[in-house]
C-alpha positions as a Markdown table, in Angstrom:
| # | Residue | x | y | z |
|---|---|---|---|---|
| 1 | Unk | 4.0 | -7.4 | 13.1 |
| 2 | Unk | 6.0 | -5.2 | 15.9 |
| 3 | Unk | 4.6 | -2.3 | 17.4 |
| 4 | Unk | 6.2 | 0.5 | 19.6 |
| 5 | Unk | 5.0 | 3.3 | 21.6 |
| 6 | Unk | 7.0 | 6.4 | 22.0 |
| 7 | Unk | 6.2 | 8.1 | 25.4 |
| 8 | Unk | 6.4 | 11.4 | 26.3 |
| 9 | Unk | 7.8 | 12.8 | 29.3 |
| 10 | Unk | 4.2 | 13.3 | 31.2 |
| 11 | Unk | 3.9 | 9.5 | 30.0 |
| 12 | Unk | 1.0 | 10.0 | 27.8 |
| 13 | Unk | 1.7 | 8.5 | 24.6 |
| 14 | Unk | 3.1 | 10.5 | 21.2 |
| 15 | Unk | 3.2 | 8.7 | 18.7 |
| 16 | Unk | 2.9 | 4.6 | 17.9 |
| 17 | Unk | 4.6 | 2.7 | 15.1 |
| 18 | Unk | 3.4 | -0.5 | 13.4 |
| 19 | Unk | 5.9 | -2.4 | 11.6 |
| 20 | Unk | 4.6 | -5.2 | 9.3 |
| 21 | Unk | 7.0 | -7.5 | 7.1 |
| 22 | Unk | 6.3 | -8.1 | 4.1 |
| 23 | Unk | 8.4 | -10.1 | 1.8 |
| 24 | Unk | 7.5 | -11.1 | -1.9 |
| 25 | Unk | 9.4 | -10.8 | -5.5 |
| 26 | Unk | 8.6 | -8.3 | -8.5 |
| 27 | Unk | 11.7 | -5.8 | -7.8 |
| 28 | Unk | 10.8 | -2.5 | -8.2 |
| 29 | Unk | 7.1 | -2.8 | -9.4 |
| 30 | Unk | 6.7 | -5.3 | -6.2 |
| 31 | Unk | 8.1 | -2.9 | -3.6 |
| 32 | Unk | 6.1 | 0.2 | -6.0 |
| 33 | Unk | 2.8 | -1.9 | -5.4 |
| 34 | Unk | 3.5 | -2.2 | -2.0 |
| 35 | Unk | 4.1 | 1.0 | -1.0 |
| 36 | Unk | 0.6 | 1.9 | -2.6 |
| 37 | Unk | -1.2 | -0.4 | -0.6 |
| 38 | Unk | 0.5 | 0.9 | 2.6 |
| 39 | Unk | -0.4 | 4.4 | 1.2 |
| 40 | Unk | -4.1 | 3.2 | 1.1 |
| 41 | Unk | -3.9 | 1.9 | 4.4 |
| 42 | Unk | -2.8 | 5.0 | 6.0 |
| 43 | Unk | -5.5 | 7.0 | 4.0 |
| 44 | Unk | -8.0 | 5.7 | 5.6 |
| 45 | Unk | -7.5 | 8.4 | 8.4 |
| 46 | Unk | -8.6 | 10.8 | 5.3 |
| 47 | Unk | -12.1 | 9.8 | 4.6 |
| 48 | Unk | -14.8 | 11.9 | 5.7 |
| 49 | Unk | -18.1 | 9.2 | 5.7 |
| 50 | Unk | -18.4 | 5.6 | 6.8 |
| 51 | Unk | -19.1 | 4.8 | 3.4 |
| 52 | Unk | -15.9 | 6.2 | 2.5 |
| 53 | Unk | -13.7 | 4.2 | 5.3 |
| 54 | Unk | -15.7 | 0.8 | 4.0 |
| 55 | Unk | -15.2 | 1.8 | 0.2 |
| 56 | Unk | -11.4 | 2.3 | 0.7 |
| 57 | Unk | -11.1 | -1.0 | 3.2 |
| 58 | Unk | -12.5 | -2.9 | 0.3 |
| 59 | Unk | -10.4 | -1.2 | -1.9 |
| 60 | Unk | -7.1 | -2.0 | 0.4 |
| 61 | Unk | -8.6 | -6.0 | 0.4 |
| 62 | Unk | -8.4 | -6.0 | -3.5 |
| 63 | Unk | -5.3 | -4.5 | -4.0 |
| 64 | Unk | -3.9 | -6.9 | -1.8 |
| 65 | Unk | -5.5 | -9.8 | -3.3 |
| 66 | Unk | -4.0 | -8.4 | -6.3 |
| 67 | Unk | -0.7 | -8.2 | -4.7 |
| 68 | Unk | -0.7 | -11.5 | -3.7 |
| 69 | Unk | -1.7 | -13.2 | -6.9 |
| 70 | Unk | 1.3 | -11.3 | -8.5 |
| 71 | Unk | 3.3 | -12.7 | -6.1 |
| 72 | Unk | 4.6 | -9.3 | -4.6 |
| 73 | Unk | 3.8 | -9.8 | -1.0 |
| 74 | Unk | 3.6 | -13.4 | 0.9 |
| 75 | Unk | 0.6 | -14.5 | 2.9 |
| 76 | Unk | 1.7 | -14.3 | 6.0 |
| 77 | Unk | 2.6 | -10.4 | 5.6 |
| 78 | Unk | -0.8 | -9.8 | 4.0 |
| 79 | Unk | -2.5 | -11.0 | 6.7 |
| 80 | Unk | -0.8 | -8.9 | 9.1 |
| 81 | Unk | -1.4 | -6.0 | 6.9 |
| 82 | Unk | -4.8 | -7.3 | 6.4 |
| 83 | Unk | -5.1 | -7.3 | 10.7 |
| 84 | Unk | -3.8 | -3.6 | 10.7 |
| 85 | Unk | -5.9 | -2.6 | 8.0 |
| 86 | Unk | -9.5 | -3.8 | 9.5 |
| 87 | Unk | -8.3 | -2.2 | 12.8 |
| 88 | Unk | -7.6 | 0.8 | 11.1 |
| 89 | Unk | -10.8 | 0.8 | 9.3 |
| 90 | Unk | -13.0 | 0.1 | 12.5 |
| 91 | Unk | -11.5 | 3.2 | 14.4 |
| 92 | Unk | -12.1 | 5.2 | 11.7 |
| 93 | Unk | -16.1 | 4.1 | 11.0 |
| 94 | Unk | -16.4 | 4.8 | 14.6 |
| 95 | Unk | -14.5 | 8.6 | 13.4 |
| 96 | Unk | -16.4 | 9.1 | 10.6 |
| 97 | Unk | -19.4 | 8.1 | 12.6 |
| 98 | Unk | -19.1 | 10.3 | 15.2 |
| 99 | Unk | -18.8 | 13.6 | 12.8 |
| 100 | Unk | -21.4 | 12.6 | 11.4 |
| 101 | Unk | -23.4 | 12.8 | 14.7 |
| 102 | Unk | -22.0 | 16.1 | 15.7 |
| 103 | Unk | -22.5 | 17.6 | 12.1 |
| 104 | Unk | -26.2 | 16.9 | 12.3 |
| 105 | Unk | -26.5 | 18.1 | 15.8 |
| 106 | Unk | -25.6 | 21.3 | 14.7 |
């Protein structure tokens, strides 16, 4: 896994990117099934509930499970996905959490 920050001029940060590689066989339906799972990764940032962020995360486990047993990703990049994924998936409880909080307040 590689990750870079992009500063801005003021030197806060703008933007990160998270690389993972990922290598596996299946051609087109492999790099298709992929591509979902990366999809489902990143739309964890979408859910509104906790219960939503820990329904998707255990979606995004067995879809890479999946993925695995069909031989379209190797272990070692499904671990690191994996990794980035439960990170993910914690800052967004904490999200979700905290709307949640200032929704009731209100």
């Amino acid at each position: 896994m590689k990750s870079k920050t992009i500063l801005g001029a003021d030197g806060t940060t703008k933007m990160r990117e998270i690389t993972v590689g990922i290598h596996g066989k299946g051609g087109e339906a492999g790099i298709k099934a992929v591509q979902r799972l990366a999809g489902m990764v990143s739309s964890l940032k979408q859910c509104q509930t906790p219960q939503e962020v820990y329904d998707r995360y255990l979606q995004i486990t067995g879809y890479c499970k999946c993925c695995i047993d069909c031989d379209f990703m190797d272990e070692k990049g499904a671990d690191e996905l994996m990794c980035l994924a439960a990170y993910l998936a914690g800052n967004e409880q904490a999200r979700a959490e905290a709307q949640q909080k200032v929704g009731k307040k209100v």
